[in-house]
DOLO-294758 format. One record per atom (N, C-alpha, C): residue in three letters; atom name; x, y, z. Coordinates in pm, whole numbers, plus 50000, padded with zeros to 5 digits. Layout:
BEGIN
ATOM resn name     X     Y     Z
ATOM  ALA   CA     X     Y     Z
...
***
This chain:
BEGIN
ATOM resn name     X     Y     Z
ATOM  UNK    N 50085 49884 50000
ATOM  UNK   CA 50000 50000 50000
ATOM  UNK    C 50089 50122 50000
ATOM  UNK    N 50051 50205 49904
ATOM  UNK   CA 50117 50359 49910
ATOM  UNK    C 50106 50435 50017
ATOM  UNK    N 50039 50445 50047
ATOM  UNK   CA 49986 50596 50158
ATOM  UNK    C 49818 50604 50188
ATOM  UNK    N 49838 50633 50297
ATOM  UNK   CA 49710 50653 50391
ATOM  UNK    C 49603 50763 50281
ATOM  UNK    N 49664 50801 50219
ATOM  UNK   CA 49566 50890 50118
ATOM  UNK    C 49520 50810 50006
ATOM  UNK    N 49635 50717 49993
ATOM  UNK   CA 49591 50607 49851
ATOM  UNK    C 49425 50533 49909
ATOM  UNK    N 49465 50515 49991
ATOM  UNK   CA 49350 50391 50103
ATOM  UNK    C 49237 50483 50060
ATOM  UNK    N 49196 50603 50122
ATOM  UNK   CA 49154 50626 50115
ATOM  UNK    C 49054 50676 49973
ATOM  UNK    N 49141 50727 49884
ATOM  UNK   CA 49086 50711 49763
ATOM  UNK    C 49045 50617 49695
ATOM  UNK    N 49137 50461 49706
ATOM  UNK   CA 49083 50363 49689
ATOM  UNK    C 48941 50336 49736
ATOM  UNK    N 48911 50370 49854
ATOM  UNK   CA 48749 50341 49958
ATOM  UNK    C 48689 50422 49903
ATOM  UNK    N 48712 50517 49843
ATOM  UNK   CA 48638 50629 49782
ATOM  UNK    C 48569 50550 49601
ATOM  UNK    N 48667 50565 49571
ATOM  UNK   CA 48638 50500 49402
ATOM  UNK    C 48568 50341 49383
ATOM  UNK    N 48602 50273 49503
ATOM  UNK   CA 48555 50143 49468
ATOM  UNK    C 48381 50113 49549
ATOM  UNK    N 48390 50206 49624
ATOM  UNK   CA 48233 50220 49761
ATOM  UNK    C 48117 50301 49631
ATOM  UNK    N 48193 50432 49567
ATOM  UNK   CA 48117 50515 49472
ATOM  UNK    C 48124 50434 49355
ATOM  UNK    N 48190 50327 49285
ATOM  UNK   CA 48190 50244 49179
ATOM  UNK    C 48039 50162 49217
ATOM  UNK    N 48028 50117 49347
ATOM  UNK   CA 47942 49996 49354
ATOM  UNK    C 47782 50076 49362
ATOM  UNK    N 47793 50216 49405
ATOM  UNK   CA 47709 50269 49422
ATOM  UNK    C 47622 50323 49293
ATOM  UNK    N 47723 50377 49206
ATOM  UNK   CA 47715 50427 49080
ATOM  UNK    C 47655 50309 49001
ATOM  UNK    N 47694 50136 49024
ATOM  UNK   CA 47653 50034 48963
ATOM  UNK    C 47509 50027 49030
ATOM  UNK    N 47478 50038 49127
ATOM  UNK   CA 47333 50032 49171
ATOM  UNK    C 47234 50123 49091
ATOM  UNK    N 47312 50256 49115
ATOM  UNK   CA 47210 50345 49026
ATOM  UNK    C 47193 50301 48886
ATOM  UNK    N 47300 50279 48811
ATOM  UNK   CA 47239 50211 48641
ATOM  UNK    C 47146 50095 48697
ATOM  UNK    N 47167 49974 48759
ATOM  UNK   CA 47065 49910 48753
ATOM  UNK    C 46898 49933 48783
ATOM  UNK    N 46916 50044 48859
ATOM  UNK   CA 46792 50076 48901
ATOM  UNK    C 46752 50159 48724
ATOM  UNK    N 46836 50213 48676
ATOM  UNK   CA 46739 50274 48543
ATOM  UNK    C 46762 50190 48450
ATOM  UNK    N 46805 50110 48437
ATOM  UNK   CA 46818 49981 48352
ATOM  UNK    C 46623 49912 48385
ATOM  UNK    N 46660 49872 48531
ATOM  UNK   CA 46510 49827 48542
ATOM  UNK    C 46400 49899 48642
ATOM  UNK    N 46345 50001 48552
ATOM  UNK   CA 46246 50118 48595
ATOM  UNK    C 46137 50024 48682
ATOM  UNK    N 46093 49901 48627
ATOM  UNK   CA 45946 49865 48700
ATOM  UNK    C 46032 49837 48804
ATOM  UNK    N 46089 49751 48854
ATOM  UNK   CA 46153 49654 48960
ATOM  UNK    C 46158 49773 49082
ATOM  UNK    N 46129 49694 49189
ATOM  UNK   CA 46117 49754 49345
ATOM  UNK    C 46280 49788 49378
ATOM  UNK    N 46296 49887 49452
ATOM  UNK   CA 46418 49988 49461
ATOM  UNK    C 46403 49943 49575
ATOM  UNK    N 46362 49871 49710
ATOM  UNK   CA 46367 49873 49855
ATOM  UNK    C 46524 49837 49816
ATOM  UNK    N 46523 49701 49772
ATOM  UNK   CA 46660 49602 49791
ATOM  UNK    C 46818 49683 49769
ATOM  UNK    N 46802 49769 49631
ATOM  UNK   CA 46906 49891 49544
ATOM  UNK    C 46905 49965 49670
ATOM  UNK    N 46811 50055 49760
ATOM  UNK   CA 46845 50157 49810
ATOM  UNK    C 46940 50077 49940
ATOM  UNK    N 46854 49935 49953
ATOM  UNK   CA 46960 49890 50096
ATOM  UNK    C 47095 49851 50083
ATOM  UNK    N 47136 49808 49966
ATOM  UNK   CA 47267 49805 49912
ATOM  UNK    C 47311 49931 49902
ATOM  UNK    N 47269 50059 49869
ATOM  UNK   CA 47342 50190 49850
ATOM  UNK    C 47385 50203 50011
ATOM  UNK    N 47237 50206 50100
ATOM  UNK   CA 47295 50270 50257
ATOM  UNK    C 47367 50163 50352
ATOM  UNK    N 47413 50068 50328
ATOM  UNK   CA 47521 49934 50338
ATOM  UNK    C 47632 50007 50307
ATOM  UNK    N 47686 50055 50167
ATOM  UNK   CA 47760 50081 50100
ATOM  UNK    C 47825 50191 50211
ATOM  UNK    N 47710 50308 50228
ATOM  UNK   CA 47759 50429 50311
ATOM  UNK    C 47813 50404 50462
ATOM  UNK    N 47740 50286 50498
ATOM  UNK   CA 47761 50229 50641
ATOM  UNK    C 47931 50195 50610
ATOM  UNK    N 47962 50090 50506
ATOM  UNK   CA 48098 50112 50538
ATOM  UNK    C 48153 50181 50482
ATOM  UNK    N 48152 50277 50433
ATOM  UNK   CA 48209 50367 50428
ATOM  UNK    C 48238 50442 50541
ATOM  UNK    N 48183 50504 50579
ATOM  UNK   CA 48189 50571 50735
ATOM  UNK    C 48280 50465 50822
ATOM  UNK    N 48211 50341 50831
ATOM  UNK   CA 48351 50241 50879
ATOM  UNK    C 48482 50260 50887
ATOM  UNK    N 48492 50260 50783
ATOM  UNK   CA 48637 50234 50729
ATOM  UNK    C 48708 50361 50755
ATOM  UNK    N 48660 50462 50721
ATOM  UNK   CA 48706 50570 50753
ATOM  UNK    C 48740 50600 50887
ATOM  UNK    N 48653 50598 50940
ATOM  UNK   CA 48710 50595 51117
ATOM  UNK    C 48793 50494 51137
ATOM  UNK    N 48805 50408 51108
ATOM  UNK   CA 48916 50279 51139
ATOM  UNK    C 49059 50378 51054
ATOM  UNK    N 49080 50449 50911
ATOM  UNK   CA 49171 50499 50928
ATOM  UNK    C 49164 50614 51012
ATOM  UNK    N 49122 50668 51056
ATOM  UNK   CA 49142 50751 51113
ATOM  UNK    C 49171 50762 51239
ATOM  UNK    N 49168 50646 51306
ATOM  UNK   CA 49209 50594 51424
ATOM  UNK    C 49373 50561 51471
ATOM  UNK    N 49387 50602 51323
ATOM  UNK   CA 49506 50530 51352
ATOM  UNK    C 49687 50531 51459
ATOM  UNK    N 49657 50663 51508
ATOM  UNK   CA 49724 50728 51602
ATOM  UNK    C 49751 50598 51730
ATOM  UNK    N 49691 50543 51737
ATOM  UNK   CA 49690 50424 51859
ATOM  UNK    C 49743 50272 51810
ATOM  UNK    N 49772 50278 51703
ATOM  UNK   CA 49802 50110 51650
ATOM  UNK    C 49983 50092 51608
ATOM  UNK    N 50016 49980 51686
ATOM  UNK   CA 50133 49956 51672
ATOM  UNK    C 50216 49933 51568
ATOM  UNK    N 50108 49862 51448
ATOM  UNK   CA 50213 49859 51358
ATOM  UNK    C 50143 49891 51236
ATOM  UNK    N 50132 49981 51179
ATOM  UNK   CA 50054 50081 51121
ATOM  UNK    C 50056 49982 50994
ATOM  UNK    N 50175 49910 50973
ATOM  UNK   CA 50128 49843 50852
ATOM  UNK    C 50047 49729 50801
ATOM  UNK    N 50063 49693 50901
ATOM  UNK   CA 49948 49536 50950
ATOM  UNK    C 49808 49537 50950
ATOM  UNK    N 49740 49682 51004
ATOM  UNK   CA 49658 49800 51039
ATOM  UNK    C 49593 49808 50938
ATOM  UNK    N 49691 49870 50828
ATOM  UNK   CA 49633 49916 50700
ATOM  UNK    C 49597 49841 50610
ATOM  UNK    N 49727 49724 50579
ATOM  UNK   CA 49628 49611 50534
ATOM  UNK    C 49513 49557 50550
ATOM  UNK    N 49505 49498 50671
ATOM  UNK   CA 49379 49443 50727
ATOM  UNK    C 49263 49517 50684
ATOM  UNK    N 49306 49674 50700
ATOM  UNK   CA 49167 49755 50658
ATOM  UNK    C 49163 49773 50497
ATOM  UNK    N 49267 49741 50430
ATOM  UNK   CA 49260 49678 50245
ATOM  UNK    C 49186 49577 50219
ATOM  UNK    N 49192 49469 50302
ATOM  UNK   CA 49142 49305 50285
ATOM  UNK    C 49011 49318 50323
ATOM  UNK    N 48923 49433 50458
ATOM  UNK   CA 48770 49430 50500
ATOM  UNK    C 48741 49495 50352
ATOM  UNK    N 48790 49620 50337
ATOM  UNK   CA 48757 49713 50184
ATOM  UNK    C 48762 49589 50098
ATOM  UNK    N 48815 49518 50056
ATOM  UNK   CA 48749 49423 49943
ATOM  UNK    C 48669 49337 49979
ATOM  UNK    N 48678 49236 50077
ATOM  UNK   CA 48603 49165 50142
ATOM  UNK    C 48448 49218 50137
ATOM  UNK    N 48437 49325 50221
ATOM  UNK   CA 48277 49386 50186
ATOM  UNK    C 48249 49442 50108
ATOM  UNK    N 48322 49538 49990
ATOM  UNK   CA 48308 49473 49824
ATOM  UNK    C 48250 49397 49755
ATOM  UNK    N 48321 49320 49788
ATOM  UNK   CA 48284 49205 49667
ATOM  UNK    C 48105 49113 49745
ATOM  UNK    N 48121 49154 49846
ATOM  UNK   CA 48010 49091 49907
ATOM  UNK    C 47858 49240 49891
ATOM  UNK    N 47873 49315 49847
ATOM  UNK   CA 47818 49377 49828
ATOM  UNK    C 47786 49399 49613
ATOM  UNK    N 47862 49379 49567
ATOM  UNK   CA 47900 49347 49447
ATOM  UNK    C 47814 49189 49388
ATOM  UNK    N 47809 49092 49479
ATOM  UNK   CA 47725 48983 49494
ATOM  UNK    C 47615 49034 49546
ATOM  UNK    N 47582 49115 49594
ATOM  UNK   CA 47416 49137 49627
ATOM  UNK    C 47329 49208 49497
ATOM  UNK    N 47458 49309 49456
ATOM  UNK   CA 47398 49365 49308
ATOM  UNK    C 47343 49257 49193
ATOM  UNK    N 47454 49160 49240
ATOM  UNK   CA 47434 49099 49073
ATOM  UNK    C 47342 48993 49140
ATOM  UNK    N 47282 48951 49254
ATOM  UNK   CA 47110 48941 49289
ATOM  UNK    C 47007 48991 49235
ATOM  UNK    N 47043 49070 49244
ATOM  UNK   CA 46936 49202 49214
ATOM  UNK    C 46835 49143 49104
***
């Protein structure tokens, strides 16, 4: 990992990628019920906010690099598990 700013942009582009994929599907399919799309969008925001405070915490953790990974591996991990709920949809 580059830098605590990379992370972050990464969480940025890949959280707003999955989000941005919700919205085409929802105008892709106009009749279909939006409950399920909107709960995948505010999931999406939930970790977002997550993650962010976890970096931002980071003033207290011993080995900052271990830290940051781990918080690389949840960022894909709930990804891709959110990425599988879309393609439910």
């Amino acid at each position: 990992m580059a830098s605590i700013k990379q992370l972050k942009k990464d969480l940025n582009y890949v959280l707003g990628d999955i989000i941005d994929e919700v919205y085409a599907w929802e105008l892709m399919n106009p009749t279909e019920e939006t409950a399920k799309s909107e709960a995948i969008i505010d999931e999406a925001i939930a970790i977002f906010d997550e993650l962010i405070e976890k970096i931002n915490t980071r003033k207290d953790v011993e080995d900052k690099k271990a830290y940051f990974k781990a918080i690389n591996k949840e960022l894909e991990q709930k990804a891709n598990s959110l990425i599988e709920k879309i393609n439910n949809l």
